[in-house]
One Martini backbone bead per residue (centre of mass of N, CA, C, O) as a GRO file, in nm:
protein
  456
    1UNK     BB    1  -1.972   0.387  -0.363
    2UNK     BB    2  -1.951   0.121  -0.212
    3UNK     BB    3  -1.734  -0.128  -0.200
    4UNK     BB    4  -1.936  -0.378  -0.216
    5UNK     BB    5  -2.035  -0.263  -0.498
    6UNK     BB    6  -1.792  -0.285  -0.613
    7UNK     BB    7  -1.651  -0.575  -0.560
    8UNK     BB    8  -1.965  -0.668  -0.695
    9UNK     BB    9  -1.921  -0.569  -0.977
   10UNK     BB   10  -1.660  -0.585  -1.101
   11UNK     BB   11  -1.629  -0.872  -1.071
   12UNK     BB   12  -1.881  -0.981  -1.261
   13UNK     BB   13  -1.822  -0.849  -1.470
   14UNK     BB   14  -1.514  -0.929  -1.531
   15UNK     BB   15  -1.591  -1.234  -1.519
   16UNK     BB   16  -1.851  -1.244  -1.739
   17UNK     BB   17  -1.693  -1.106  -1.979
   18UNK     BB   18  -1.456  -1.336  -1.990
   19UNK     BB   19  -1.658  -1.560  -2.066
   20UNK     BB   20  -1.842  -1.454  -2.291
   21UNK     BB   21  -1.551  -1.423  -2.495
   22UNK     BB   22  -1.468  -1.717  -2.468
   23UNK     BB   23  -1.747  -1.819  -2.585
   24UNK     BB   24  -1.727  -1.694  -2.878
   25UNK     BB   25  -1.477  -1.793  -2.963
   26UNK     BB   26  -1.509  -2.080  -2.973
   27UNK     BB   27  -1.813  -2.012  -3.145
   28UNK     BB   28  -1.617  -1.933  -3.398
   29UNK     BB   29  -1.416  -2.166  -3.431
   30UNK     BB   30  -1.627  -2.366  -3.472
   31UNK     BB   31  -1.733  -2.239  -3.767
   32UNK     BB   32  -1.454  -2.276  -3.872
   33UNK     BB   33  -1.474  -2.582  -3.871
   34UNK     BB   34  -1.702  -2.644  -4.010
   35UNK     BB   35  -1.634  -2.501  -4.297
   36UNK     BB   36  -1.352  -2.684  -4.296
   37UNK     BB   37  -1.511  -2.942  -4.330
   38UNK     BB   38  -1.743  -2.896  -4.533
   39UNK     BB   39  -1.522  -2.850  -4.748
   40UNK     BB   40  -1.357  -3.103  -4.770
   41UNK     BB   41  -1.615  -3.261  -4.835
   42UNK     BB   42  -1.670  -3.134  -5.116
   43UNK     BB   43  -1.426  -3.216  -5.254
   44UNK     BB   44  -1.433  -3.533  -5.154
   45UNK     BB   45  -1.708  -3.531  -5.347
   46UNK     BB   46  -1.593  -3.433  -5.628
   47UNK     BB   47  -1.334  -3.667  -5.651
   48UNK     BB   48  -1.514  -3.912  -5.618
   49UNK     BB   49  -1.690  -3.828  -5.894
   50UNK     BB   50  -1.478  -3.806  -6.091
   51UNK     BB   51  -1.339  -4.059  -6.061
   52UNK     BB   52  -1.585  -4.241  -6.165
   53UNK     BB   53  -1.650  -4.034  -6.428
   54UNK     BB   54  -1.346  -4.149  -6.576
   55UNK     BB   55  -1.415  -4.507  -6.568
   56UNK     BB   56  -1.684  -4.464  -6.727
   57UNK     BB   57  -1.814  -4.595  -7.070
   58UNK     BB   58  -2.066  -4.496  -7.138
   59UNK     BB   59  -2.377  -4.380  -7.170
   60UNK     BB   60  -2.541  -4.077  -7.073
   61UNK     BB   61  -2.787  -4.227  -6.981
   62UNK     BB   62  -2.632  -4.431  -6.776
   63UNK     BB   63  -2.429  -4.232  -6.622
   64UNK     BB   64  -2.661  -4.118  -6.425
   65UNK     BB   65  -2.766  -4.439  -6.322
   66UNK     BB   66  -2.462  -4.494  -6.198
   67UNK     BB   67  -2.386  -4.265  -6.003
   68UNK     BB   68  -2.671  -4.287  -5.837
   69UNK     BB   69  -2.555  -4.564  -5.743
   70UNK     BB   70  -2.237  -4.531  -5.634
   71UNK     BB   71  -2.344  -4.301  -5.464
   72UNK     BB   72  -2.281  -4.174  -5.165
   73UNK     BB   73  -2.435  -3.921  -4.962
   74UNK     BB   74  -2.339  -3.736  -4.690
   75UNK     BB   75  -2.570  -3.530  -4.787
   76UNK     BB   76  -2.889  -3.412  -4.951
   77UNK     BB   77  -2.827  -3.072  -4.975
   78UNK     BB   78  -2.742  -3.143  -5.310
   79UNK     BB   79  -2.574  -2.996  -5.595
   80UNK     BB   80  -2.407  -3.165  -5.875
   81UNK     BB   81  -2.161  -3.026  -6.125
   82UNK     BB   82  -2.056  -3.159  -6.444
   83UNK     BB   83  -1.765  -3.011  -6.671
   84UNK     BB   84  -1.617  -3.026  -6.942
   85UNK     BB   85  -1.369  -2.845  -7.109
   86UNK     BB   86  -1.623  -2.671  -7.282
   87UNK     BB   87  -1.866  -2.664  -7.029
   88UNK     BB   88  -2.024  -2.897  -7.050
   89UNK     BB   89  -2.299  -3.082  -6.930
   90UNK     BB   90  -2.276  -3.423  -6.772
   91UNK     BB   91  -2.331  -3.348  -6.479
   92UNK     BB   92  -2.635  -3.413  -6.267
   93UNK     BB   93  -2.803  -3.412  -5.928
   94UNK     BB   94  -3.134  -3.486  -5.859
   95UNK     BB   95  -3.147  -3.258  -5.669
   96UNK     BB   96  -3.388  -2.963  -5.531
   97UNK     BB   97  -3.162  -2.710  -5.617
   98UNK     BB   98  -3.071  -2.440  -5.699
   99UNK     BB   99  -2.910  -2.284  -5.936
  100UNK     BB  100  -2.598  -2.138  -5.956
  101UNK     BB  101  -2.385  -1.952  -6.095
  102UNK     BB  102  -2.224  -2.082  -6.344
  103UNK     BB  103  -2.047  -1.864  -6.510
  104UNK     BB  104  -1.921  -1.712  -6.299
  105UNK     BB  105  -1.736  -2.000  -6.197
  106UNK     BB  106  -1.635  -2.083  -6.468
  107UNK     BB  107  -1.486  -1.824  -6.533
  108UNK     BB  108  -1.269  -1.856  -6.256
  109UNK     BB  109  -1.210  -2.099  -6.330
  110UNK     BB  110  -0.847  -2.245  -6.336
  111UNK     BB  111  -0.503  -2.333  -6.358
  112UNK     BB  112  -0.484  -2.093  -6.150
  113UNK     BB  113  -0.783  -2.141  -6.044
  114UNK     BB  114  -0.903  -2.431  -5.896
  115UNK     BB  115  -1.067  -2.252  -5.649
  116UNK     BB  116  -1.411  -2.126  -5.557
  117UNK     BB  117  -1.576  -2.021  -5.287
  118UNK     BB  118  -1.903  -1.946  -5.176
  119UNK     BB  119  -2.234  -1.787  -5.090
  120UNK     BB  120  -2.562  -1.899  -5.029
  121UNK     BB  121  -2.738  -1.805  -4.781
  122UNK     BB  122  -2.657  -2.122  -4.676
  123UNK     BB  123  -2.523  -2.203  -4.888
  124UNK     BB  124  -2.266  -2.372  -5.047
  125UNK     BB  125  -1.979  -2.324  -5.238
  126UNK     BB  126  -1.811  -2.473  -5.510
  127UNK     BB  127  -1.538  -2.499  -5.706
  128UNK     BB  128  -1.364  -2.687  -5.938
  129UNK     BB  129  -1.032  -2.754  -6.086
  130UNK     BB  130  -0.907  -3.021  -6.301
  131UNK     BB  131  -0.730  -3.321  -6.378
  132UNK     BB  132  -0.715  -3.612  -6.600
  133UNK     BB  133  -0.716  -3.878  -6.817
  134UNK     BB  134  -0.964  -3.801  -6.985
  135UNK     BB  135  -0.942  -3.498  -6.863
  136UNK     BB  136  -1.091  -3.192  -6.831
  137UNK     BB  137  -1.276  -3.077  -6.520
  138UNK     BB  138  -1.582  -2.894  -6.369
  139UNK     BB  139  -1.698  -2.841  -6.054
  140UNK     BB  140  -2.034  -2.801  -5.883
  141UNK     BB  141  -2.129  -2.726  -5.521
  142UNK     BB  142  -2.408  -2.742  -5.375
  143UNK     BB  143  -2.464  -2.703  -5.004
  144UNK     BB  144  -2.621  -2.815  -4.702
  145UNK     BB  145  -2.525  -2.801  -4.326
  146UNK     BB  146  -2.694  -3.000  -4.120
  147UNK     BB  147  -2.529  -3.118  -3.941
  148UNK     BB  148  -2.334  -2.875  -3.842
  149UNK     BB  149  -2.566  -2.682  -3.777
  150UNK     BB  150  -2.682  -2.843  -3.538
  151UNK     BB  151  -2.408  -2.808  -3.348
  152UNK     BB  152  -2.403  -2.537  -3.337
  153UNK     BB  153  -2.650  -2.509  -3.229
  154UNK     BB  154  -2.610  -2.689  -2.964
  155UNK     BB  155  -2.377  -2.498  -2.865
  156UNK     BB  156  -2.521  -2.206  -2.840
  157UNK     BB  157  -2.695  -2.311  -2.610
  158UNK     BB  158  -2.475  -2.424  -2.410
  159UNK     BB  159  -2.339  -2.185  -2.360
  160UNK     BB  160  -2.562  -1.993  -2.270
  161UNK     BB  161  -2.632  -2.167  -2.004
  162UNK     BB  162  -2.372  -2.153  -1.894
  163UNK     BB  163  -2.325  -1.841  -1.892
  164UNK     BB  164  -2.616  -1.815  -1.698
  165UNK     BB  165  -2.487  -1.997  -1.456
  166UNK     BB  166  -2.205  -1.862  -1.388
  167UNK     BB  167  -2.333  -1.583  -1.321
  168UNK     BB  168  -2.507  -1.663  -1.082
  169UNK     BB  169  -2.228  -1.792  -0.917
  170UNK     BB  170  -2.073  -1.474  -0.954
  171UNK     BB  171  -2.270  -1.348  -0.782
  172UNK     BB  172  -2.295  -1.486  -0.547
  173UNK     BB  173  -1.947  -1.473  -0.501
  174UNK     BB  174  -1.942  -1.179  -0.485
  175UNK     BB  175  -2.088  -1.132  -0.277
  176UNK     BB  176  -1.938  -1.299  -0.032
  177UNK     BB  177  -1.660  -1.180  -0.073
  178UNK     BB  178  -1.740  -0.862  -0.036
  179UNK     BB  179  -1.856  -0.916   0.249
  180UNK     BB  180  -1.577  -1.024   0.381
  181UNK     BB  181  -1.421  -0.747   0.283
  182UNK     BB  182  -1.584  -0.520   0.387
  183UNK     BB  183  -1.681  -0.582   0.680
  184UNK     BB  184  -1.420  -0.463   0.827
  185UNK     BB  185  -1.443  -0.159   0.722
  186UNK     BB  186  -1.727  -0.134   0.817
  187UNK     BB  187  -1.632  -0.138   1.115
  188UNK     BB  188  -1.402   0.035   1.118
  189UNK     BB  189  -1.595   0.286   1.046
  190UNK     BB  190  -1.793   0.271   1.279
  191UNK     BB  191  -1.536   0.305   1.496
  192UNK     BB  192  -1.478   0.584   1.406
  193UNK     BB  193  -1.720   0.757   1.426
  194UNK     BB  194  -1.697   0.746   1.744
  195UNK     BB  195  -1.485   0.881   1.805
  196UNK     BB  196  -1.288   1.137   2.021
  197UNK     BB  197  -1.071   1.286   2.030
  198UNK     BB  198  -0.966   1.429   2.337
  199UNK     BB  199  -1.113   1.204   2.543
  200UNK     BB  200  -1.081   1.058   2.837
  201UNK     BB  201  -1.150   0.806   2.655
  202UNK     BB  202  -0.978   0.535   2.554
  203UNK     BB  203  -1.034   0.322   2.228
  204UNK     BB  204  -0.924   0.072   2.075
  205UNK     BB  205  -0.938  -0.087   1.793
  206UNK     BB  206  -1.085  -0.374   1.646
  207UNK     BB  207  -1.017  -0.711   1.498
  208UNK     BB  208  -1.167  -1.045   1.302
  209UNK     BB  209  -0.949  -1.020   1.100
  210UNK     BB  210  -0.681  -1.206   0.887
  211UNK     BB  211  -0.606  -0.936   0.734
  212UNK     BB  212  -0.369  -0.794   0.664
  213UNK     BB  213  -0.395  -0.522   0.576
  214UNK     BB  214  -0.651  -0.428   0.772
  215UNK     BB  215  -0.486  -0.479   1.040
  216UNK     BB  216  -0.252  -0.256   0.970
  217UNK     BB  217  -0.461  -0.030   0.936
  218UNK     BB  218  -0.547  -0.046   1.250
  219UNK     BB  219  -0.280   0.003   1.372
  220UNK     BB  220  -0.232   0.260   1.240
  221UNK     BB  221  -0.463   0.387   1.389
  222UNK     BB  222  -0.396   0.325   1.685
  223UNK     BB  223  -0.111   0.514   1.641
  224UNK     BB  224  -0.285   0.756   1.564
  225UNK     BB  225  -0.421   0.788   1.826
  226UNK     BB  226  -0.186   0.771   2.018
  227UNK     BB  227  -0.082   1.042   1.896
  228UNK     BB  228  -0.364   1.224   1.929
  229UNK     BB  229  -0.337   1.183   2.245
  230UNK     BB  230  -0.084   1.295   2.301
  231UNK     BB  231  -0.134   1.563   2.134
  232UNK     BB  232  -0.335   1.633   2.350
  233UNK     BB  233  -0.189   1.619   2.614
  234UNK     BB  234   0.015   1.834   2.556
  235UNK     BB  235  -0.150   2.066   2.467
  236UNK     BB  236  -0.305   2.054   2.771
  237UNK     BB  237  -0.003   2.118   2.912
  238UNK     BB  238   0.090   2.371   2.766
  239UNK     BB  239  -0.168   2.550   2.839
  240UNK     BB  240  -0.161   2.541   3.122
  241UNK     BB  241   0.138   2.612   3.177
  242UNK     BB  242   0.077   2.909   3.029
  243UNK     BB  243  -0.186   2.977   3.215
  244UNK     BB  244  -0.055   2.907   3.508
  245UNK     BB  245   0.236   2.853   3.557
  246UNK     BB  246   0.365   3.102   3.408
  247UNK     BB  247   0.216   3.333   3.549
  248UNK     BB  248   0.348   3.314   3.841
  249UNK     BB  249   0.647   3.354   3.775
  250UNK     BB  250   0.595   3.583   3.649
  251UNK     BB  251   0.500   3.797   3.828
  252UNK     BB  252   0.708   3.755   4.071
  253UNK     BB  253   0.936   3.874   3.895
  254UNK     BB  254   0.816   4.154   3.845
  255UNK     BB  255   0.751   4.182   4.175
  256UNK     BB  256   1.081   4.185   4.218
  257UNK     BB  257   1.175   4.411   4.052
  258UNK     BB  258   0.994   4.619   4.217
  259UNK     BB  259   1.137   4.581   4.479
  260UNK     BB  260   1.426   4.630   4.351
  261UNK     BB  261   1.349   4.912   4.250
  262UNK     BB  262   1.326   5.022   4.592
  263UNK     BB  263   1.619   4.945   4.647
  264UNK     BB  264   1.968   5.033   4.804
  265UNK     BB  265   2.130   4.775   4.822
  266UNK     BB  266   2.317   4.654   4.583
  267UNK     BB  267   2.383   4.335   4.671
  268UNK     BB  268   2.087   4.271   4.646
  269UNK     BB  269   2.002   4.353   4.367
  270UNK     BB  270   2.226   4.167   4.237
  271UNK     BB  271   2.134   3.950   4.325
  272UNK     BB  272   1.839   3.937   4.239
  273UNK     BB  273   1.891   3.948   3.952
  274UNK     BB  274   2.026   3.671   3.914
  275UNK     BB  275   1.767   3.506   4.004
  276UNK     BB  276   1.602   3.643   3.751
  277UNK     BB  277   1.744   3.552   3.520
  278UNK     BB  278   1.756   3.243   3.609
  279UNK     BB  279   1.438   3.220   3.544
  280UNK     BB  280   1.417   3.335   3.270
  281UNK     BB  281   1.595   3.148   3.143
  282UNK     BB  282   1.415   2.919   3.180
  283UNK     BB  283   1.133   3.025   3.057
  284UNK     BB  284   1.253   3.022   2.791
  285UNK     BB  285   1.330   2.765   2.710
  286UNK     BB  286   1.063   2.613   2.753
  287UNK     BB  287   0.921   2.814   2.527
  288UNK     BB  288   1.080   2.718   2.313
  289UNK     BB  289   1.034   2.401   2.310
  290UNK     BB  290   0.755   2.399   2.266
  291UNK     BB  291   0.747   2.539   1.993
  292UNK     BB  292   0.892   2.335   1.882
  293UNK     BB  293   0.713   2.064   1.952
  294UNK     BB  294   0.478   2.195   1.824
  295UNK     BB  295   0.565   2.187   1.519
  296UNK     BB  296   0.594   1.878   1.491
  297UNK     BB  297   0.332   1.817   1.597
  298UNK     BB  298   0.183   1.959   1.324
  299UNK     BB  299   0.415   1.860   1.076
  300UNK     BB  300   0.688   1.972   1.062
  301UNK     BB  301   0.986   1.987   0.974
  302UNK     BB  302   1.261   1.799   1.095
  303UNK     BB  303   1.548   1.924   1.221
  304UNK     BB  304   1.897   1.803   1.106
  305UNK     BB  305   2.230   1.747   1.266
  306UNK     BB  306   2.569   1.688   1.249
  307UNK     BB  307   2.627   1.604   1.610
  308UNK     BB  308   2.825   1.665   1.912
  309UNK     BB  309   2.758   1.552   2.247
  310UNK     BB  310   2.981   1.725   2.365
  311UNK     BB  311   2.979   1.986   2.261
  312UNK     BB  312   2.722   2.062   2.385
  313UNK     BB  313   2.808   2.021   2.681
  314UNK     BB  314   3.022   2.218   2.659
  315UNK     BB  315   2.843   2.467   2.586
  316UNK     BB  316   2.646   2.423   2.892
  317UNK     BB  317   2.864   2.433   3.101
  318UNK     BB  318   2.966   2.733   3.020
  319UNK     BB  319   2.653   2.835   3.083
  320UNK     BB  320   2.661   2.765   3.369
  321UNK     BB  321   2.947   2.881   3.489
  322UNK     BB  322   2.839   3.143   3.511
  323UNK     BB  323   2.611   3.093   3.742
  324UNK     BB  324   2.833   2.835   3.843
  325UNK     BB  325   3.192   2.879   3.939
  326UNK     BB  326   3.210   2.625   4.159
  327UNK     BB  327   3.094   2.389   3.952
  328UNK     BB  328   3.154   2.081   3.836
  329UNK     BB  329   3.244   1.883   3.573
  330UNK     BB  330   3.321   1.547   3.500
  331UNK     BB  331   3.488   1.428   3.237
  332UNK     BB  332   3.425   1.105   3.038
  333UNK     BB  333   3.585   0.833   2.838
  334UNK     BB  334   3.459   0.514   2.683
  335UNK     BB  335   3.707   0.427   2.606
  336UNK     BB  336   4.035   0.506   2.541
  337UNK     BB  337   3.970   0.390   2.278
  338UNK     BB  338   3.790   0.554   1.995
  339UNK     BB  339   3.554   0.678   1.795
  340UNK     BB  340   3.428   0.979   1.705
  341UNK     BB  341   3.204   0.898   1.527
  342UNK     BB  342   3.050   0.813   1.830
  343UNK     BB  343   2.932   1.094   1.872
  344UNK     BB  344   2.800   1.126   1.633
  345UNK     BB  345   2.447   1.275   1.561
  346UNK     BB  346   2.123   1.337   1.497
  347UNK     BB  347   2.024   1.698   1.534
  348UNK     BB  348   1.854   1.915   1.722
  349UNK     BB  349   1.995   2.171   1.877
  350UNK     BB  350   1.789   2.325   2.048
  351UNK     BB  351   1.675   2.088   2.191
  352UNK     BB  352   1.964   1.890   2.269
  353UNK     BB  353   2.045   2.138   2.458
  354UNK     BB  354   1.813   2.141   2.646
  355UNK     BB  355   1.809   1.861   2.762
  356UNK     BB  356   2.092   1.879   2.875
  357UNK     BB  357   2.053   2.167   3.061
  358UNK     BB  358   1.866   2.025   3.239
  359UNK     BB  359   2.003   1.804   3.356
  360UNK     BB  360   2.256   1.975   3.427
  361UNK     BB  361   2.097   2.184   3.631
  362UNK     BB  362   1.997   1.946   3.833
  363UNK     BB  363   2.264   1.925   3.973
  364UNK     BB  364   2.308   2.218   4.051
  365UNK     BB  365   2.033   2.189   4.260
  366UNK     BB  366   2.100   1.852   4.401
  367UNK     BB  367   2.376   1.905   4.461
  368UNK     BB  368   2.636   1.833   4.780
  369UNK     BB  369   2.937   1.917   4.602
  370UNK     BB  370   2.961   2.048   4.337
  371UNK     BB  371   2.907   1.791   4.142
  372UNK     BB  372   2.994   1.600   3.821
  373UNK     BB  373   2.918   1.321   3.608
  374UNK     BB  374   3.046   1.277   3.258
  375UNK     BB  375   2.972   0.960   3.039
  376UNK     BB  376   3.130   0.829   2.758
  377UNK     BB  377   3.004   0.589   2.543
  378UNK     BB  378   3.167   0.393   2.288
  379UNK     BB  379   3.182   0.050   2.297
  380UNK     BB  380   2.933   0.078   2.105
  381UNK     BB  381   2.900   0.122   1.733
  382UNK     BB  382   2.537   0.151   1.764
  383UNK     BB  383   2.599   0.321   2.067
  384UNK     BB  384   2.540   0.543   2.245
  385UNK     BB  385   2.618   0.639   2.639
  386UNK     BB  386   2.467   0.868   2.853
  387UNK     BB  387   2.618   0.998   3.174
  388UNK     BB  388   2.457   1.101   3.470
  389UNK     BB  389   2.642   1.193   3.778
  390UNK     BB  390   2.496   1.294   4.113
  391UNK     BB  391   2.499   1.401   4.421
  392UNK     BB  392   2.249   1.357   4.666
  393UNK     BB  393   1.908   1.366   4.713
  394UNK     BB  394   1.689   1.137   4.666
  395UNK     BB  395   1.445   0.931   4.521
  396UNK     BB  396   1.190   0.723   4.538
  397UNK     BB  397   1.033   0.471   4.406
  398UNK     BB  398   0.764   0.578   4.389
  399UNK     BB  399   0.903   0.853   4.248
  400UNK     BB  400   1.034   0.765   3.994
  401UNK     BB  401   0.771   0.654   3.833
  402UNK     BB  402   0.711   1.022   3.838
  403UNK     BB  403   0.973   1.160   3.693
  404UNK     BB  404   0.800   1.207   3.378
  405UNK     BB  405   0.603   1.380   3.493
  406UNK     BB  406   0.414   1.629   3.511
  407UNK     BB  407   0.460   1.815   3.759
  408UNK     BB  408   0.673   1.697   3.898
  409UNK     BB  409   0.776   1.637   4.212
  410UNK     BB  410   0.988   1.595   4.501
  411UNK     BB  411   1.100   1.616   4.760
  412UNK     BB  412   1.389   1.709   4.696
  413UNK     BB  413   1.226   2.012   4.592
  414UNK     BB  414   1.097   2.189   4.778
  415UNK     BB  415   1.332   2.441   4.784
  416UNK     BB  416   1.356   2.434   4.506
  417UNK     BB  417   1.324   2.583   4.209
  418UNK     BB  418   1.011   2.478   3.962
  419UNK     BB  419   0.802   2.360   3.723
  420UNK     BB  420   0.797   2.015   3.632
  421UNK     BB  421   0.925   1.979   3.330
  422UNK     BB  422   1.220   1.926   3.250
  423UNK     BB  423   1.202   1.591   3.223
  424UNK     BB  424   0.964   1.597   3.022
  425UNK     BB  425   1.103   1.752   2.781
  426UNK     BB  426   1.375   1.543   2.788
  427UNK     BB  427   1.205   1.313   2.672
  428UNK     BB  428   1.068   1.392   2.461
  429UNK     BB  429   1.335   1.494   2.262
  430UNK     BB  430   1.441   1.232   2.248
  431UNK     BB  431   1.215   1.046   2.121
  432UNK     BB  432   1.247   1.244   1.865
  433UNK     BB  433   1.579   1.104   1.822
  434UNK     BB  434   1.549   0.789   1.920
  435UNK     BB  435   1.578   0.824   2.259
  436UNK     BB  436   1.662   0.725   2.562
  437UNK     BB  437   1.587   0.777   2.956
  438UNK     BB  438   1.692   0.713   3.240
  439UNK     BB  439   1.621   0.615   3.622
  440UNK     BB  440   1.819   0.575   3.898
  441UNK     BB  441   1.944   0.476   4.268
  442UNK     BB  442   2.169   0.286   4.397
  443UNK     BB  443   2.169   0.506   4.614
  444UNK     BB  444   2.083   0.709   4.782
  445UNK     BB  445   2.270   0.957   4.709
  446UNK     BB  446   2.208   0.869   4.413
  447UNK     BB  447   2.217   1.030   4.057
  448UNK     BB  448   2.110   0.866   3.759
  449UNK     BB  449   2.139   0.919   3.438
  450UNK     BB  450   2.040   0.745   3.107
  451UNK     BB  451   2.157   0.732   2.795
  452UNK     BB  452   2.043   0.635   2.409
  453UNK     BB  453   2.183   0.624   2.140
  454UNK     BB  454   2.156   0.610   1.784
  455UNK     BB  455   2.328   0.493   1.554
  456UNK     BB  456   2.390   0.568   1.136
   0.00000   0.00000   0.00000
C-alpha cells in the first residue's frame, strides 16, 4: 500500500473511530441521565400523591375525585397505584395503561427495601415503601417517559448527522494531508529510480518541501550518493591502476631482474638489486593500502588503536634510513614543555603508517640536501599538528591545485620513478582517520606538507 493511502485510511479510520466512540459515549450518558431523571421525577410524583393523600380525610369514593384535581400530572402515560399497610388499593389514577405485576413488586417493598425499580417494555416502573403520619403505604408507578424519549430521539439524529458531517471532513482533510506529506516522498523516490550511480553524469536530489525529516532524508541520499560516486571513482582508478599502472613497472621490473641475472657484474648487480627492492616494496605497500581502504569502502570495520604519531615516525624514518643511511630527519617538539598524551591519536597502524611512508618517502625523492624536518606542534591540546618540511624544486600555483589527485606528477618529478598515487592515498587514508593535510611552497625552493590530527 502506497503511504498516501496508508496516511489517508489510517488518519480517517482513527479520526472517525475516535469520534465514533465520543459520540456513543455522550449518546449512552445521556440516557444514563434520562433514566435517572425520570426515576426522579416518578418518586417525586409518588411522595407529592402520598403528601396530599395522607392530608385528605374524606370517604373512599371523595378521595379518587379530590386527588384526580389536586394532582397536575407531569406527563400523560402514567398509571399509580397506592396500597395501605393491609397492601389494599386505596387509590389508582384514571391513566389506561395496563397494570404491572403489583404482587411481585409487594412482595420485594419493605422497610429495609424501599425502593424498586424495574421495566416493562418501554416503560419504567418504580415501587416505593413509605411511612407517613397516617400509617405505612406503598405505592407503584408505571409510566413512559414521551419527554425524555423524545430528547434522545433528537440526540441520536443529531449525533449521526454530526458524524456523517465530521466523517466527509476527515477525508477531505486526510487527502489533502496524505498528499502533502506523501508527495515529497514520491517525487524523492521518483528521482531516485532516475539515478544511476558510477554514471559520469552526477545529479544532486532537489526538495521542495520545507519538512524536517524529509530534508534530512534528502541530505542524507545526496551524500550516501556523494559517496557512492566517489567509491565508484576510487574502485575504478584502483582498476584503471592495478590493471595498467602496475603492469608495467611489474614488467620492467621483471625485465631488470632478467637482465641483472645475465649480468657478471657484482657491483651492477648489487646496485640493480637495490633498486629493484625499493620499487618493489613501493608497489607492495600502494597495493597493502588500497586493500586496507577497499576493505573500509565495501563496509567492513575499521579497526584502530592508540598510537603515538611520532613513534609511527619513527619506525618510517628507521625503515627509510636503510635504504638513504645519508639522509637525515630532523625531529622538533612545539612547545618545549607539552602533554604526550597530545601526541596519541586513535590509527589503523597499517594505514598510518604508509601515509607517513608516503610524505616521508617524498622527502628522500625531492630533497636538494638530503635533509628533511618534522615538526610536532603540541601547543593546541585539542588538535595535533604535524609538518613535514624540505628544500628542493617546488611545483606551480597550477599544479599545486592537481597535487591529490590520481596520477599527477609535477614538473618536479620527471626525473624520480613513481606512480603518481602516493600523495592521493596518503589524503584518502588521513580523510577516514578524520584528519586534514595541505600543501604550501612559501617560498621557491621550499615544500611544506601540514597535518591536522583532531584530539579525542
Amino acid at each position: 500500500m502506497k503511504i498516501r493511502n496508508k496516511i489517508l485510511t489510517y488518519f480517517s479510520v482513527i479520526v472517525n473511530l475516535l469520534t465514533g466512540i465520543t459520540f456513543v459515549i455522550i449518546f449512552l450518558l445521556f440516557a444514563d441521565y434520562r433514566e435517572e431523571q425520570f426515576l426522579n421525577q416518578q418518586k417525586e410524583r409518588i411522595n407529592t400523591t402520598l403528601q396530599l393523600f395522607s392530608e385528605i380525610k374524606k370517604e373512599d369514593e371523595e378521595v379518587q375525585q379530590t386527588m384526580d384535581i389536586l394532582t397536575v400530572y407531569d406527563y400523560y402515560d402514567e398509571k399509580l397505584m397506592i396500597f395501605n399497610a393491609d397492601r389494599q388499593l386505596v387509590y389508582v389514577s384514571k391513566e389506561d395503561i395496563p397494570t404491572p405485576d403489583v404482587s411481585e413488586i409487594l412482595e420485594k417493598l419493605s422497610r429495609e427495601n424501599p425502593l424498586i425499580k424495574s421495566r416493562e417494555a418501554e416503560f419504567e416502573i418504580v415501587g416505593i415503601y413509605t411511612e407517613t403520619r397516617e400509617g405505612e403505604y406503598y405505592a407503584i408507578s408505571k409510566a413512559y417517559d414521551d419527554h425524555g424519549f423524545t430528547k434522545m430521539k433528537f440526540l441520536r439524529n443529531a449525533l449521526i448527522g454530526i458524524f456523517i458531517f465530521i466523517a466527509i471532513i476527515v477525508v477531505l482533510i486526510s487527502q489533502f494531508l496524505s498528499s502533502k506529506i506523501a508527495d515529497p516522498i514520491t517525487k524523492l523516490t521518483r528521482d531516485l529510480n532516475k539515478m544511476d550511480p558510477g554514471s559520469s553524469e552526477k545529479e544532486l536530489l532537489t526538495t521542495d518541501t520545507d519538512t524536517y525529516e524529509i530534508v534530512q532524508l534528502t541530505q542524507r541520499f545526496n551524500d550516501l550518493l556523494d559517496r557512492t560516486e566517489k567509491a565508484f571513482a576510487f574502485q575504478k582508478h584502483t582498476i584503471d591502476h592495478i590493471s595498467h599502472q602496475l603492469k608495467t613497472p611489474i614488467a620492467v621490473l621483471v625485465s631488470e631482474l632478467e637482465r641483472l641475472r645475465q649480468s657478471e657484474d657484482k657491483e651492477e648487480i648489487k646496485e640493480g638489486l637495490q633498486n629493484q627492492i625499493i620499487k618493489a616494496k613501493s608497489l607492495g605497500g600502494i597495493v597493502n593500502v588500497l586493500l586496507e581502504i577497499s576493505k573500509i569502502e565495501s563496509g567492513q570495520q575499521f579497526s584502530t588503536e592508540k598510537s603515538r604519531v611520532d613513534e609511527i615516525v619513527f619506525d618510517v624514518i628507521n625503515e627509510l634510513n636503510i635504504i638513504a643511511p645519508d639522509f637525515t630527519f630532523d625531529l622538533q617538539y612545539k612547545p618545549e614543555y607539552f602533554d604526550e598524551n597530545n601526541l596519541i591519536i586513535d590509527a589503523n597502524p597499517v594505514l598510518m603508517r604508509q601515509a607517513f611512508h608516503n610524505l616521508l618517502h617524498n622527502c628522500l625523492s625531492y630533497s636538494d640536501n638530503s635533509r628533511a624536518e618534522v615538526t610536532f606542534d603540541c601547543s593546541d591540546p585539542a588538535t595535533l599538528k604535524v609538518r613535514i618540511v624540505n628544500t628542493g624544486k617546488s611545483i606551480s600555483a597550477e599544479e599545486s591545485k592537481l597535487l591529490f589527485n590520481h596520477f599527477f606528477r609535477g614538473e618536479n618529478s620527471q626525473s624520480i620513478s613513481g606512480f603518481g598515487l602516493g600523495l592521493v592515498l596518503t589524503r584518502k587514508i588521513l580523510h577516514l582517520h578524520e584528519a586534514e593535510i595541505s600543501y604550501k611552497n612559501p617560498n621557491k625552493n621550499i615544500n611544506v606538507f601540514d597535518l591536522h590530527f583532531i584530539l579525542r
